[in-house]
py3Dmol code that shows the C-alpha trace and the ligand (Angstrom):
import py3Dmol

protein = """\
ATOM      1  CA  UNK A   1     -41.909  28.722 -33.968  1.00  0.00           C
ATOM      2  CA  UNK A   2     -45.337  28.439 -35.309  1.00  0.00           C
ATOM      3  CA  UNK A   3     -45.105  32.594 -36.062  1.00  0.00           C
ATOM      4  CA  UNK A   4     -41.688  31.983 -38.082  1.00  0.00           C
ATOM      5  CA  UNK A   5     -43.064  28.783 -40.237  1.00  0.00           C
ATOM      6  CA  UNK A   6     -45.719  31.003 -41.076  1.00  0.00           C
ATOM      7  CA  UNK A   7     -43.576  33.978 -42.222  1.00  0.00           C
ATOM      8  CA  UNK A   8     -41.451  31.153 -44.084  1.00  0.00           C
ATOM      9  CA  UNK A   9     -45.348  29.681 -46.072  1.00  0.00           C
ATOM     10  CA  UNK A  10     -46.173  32.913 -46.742  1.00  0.00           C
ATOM     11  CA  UNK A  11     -42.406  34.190 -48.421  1.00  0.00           C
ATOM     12  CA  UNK A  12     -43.833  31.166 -50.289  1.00  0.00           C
ATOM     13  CA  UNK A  13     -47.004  31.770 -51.416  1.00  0.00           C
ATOM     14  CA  UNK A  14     -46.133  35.276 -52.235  1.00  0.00           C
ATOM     15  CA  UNK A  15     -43.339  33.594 -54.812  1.00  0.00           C
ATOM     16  CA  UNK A  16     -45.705  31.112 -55.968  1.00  0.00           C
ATOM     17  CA  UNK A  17     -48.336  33.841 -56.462  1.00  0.00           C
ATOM     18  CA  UNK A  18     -45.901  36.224 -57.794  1.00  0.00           C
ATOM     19  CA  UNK A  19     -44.656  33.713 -60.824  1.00  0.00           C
ATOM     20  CA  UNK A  20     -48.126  32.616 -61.295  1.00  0.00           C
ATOM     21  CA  UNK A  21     -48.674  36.430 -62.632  1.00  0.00           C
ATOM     22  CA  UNK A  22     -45.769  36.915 -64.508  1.00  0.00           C
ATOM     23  CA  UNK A  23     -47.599  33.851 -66.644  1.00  0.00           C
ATOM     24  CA  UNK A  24     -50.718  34.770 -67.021  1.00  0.00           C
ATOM     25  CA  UNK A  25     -49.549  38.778 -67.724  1.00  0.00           C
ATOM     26  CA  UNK A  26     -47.232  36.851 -70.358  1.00  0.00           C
ATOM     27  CA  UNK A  27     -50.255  34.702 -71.894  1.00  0.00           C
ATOM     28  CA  UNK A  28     -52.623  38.480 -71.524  1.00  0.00           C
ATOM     29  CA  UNK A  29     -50.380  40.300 -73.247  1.00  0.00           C
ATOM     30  CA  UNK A  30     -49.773  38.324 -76.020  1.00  0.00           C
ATOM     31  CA  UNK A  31     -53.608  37.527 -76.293  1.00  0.00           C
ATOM     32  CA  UNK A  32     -53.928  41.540 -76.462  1.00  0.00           C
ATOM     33  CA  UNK A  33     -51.394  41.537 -79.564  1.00  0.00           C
ATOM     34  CA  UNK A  34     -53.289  38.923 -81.382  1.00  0.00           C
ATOM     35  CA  UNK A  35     -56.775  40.336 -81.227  1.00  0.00           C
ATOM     36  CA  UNK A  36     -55.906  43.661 -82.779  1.00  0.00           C
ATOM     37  CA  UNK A  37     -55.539  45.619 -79.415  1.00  0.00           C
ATOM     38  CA  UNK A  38     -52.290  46.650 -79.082  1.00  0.00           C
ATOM     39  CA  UNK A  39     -52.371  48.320 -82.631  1.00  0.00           C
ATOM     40  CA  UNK A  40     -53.891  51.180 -80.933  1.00  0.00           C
ATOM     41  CA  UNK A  41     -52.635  50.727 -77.341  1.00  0.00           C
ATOM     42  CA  UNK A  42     -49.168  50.187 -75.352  1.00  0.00           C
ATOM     43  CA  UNK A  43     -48.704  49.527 -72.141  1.00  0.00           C
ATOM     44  CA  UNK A  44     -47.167  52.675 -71.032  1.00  0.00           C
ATOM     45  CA  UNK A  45     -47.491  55.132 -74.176  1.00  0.00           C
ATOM     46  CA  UNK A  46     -51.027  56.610 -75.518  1.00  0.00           C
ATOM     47  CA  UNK A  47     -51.071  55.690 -79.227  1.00  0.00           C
ATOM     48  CA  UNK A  48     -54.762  55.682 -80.849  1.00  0.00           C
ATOM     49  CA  UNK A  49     -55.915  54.712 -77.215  1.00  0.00           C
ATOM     50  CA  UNK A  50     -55.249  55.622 -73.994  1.00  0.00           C
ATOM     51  CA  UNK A  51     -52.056  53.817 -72.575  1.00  0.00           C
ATOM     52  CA  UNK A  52     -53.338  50.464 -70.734  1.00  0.00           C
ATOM     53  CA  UNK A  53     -51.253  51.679 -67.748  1.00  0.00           C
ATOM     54  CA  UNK A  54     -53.434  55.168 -67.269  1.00  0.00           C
ATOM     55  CA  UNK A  55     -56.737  52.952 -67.794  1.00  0.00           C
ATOM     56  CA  UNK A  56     -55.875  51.023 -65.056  1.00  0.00           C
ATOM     57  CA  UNK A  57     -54.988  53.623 -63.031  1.00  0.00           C
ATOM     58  CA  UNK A  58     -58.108  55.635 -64.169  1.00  0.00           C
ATOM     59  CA  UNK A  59     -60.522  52.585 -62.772  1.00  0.00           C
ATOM     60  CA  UNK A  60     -58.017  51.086 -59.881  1.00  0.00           C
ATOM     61  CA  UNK A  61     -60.126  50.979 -56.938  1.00  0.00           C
ATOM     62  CA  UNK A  62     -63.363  51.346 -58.300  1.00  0.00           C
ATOM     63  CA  UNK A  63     -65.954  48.509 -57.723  1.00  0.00           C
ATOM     64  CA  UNK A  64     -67.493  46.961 -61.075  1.00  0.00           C
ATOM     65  CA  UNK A  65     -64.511  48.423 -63.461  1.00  0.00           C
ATOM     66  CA  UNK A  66     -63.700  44.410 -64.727  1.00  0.00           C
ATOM     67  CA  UNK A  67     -67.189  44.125 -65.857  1.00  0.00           C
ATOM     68  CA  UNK A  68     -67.478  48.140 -66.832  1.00  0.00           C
ATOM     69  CA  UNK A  69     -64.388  47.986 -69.325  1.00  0.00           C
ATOM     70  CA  UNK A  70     -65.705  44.781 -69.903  1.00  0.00           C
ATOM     71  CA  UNK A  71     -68.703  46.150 -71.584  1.00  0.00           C
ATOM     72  CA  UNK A  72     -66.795  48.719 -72.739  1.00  0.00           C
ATOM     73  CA  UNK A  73     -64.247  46.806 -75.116  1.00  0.00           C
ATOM     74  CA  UNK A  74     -67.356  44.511 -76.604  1.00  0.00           C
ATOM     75  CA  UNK A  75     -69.253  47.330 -77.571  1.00  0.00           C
ATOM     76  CA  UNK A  76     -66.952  50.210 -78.024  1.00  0.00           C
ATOM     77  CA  UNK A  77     -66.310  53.131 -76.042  1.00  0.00           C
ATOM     78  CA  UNK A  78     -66.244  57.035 -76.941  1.00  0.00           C
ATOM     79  CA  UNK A  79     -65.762  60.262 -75.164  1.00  0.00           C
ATOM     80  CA  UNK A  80     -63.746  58.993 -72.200  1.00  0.00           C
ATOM     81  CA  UNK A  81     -60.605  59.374 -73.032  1.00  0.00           C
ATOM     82  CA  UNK A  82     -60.390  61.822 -76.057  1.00  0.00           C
ATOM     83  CA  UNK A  83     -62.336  62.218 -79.275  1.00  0.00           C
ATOM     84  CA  UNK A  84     -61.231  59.231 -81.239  1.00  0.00           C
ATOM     85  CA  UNK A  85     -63.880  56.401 -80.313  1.00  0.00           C
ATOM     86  CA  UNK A  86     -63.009  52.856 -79.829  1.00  0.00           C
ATOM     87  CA  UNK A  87     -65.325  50.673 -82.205  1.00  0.00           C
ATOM     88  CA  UNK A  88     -66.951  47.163 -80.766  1.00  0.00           C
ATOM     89  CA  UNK A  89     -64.445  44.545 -80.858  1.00  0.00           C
ATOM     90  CA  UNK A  90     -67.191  41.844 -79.857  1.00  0.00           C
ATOM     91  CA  UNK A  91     -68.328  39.247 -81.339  1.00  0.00           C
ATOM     92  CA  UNK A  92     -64.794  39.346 -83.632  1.00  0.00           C
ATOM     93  CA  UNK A  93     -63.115  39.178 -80.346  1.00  0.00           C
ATOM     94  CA  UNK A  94     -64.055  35.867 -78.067  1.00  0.00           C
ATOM     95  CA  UNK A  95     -65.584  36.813 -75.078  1.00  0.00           C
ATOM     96  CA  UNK A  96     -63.176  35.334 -72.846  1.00  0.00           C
ATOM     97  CA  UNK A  97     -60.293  36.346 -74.380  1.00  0.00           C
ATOM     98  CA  UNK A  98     -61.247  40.318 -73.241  1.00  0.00           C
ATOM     99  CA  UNK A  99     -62.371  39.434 -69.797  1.00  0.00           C
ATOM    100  CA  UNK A 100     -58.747  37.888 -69.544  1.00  0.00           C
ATOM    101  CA  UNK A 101     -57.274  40.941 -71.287  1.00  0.00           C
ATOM    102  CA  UNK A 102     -59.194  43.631 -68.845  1.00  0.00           C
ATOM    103  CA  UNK A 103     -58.249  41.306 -65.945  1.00  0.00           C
ATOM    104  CA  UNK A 104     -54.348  42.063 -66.959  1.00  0.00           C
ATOM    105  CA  UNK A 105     -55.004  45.531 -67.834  1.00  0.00           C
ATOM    106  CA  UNK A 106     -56.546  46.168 -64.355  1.00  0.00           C
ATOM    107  CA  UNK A 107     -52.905  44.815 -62.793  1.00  0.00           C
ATOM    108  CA  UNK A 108     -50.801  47.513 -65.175  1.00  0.00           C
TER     109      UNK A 108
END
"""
ligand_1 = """\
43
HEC
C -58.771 50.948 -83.598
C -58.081 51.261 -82.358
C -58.391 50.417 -81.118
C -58.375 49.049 -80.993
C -58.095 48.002 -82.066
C -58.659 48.783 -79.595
N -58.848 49.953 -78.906
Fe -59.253 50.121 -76.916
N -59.514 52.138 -77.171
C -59.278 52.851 -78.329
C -59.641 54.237 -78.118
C -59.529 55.357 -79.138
C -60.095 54.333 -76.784
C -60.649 55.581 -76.063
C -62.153 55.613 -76.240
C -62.831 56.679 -75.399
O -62.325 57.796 -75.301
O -63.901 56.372 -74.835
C -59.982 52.995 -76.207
C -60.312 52.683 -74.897
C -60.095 51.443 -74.306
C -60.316 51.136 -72.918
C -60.833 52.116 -71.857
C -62.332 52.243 -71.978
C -62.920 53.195 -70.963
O -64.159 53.250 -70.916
O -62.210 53.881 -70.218
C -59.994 49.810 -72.745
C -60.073 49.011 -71.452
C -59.581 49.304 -74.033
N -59.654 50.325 -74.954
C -59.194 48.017 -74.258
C -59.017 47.464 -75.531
C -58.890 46.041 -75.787
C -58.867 44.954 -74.719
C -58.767 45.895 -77.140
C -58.629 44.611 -77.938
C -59.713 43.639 -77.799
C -58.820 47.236 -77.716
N -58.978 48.141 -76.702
C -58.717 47.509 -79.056
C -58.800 52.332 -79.517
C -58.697 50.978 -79.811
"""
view = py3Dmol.view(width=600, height=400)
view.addModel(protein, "pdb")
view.setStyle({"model": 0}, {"cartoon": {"style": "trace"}})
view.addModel(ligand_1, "xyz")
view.setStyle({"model": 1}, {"stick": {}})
view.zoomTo()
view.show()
């Protein structure tokens, strides 16, 4: 019994989890589209940047990316992914706006 309730709570949690993301990947992306970002990114295609979906594959895994791409998308970035740079989009992007928007990016 006490195996199958816990099978049943964690069915649960997993749904409760699982909606919880679809909001906050909701609230990200539309966060992304009103500070400028996703004028030179998509999710899946490479525009002027690199498609969000290869970034996160690019840094999935690796320990320190969130605070690496952090840095990254305050002060710019060039020579990672091509030869266009990306300018700094700090301070005319709030600070917690892009650690929200490289914490969805990181999920793509
Ligand atoms: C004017 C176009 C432009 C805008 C606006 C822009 N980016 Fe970029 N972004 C780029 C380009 C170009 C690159 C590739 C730079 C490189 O090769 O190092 C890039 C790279 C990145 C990377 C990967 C950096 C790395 O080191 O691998 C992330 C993450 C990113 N952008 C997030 C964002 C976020 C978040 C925003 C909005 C706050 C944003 N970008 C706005 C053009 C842009």
């Amino acid at each position: 019994m006490k195996t199958l309730a816990h099978v049943i709570m964690g069915a649960f949690a997993l749904l409760l989890t699982s909606q919880a993301y679809a909001v906050d990947a909701k609230a990200a992306e539309s966060l992304a589209q009103r500070n400028g970002c996703l004028a030179c990114h998509t999710v899946n295609e490479k525009v002027v940047g690199p498609a969000l979906k290869d970034v996160a594959a690019k840094y999935r895994g690796e320990k320190g990316a969130e605070a690496k791409l952090i840095g990254r998308v305050k002060s710019g970035s060039n020579g990672v992914w091509g030869p266009v740079p990306m300018w700094p989009n700090s301070p005319q992007v709030k600070d917690e706006d892009i650690r929200v928007i490289v914490q969805w990016i990181l999920t793509l």
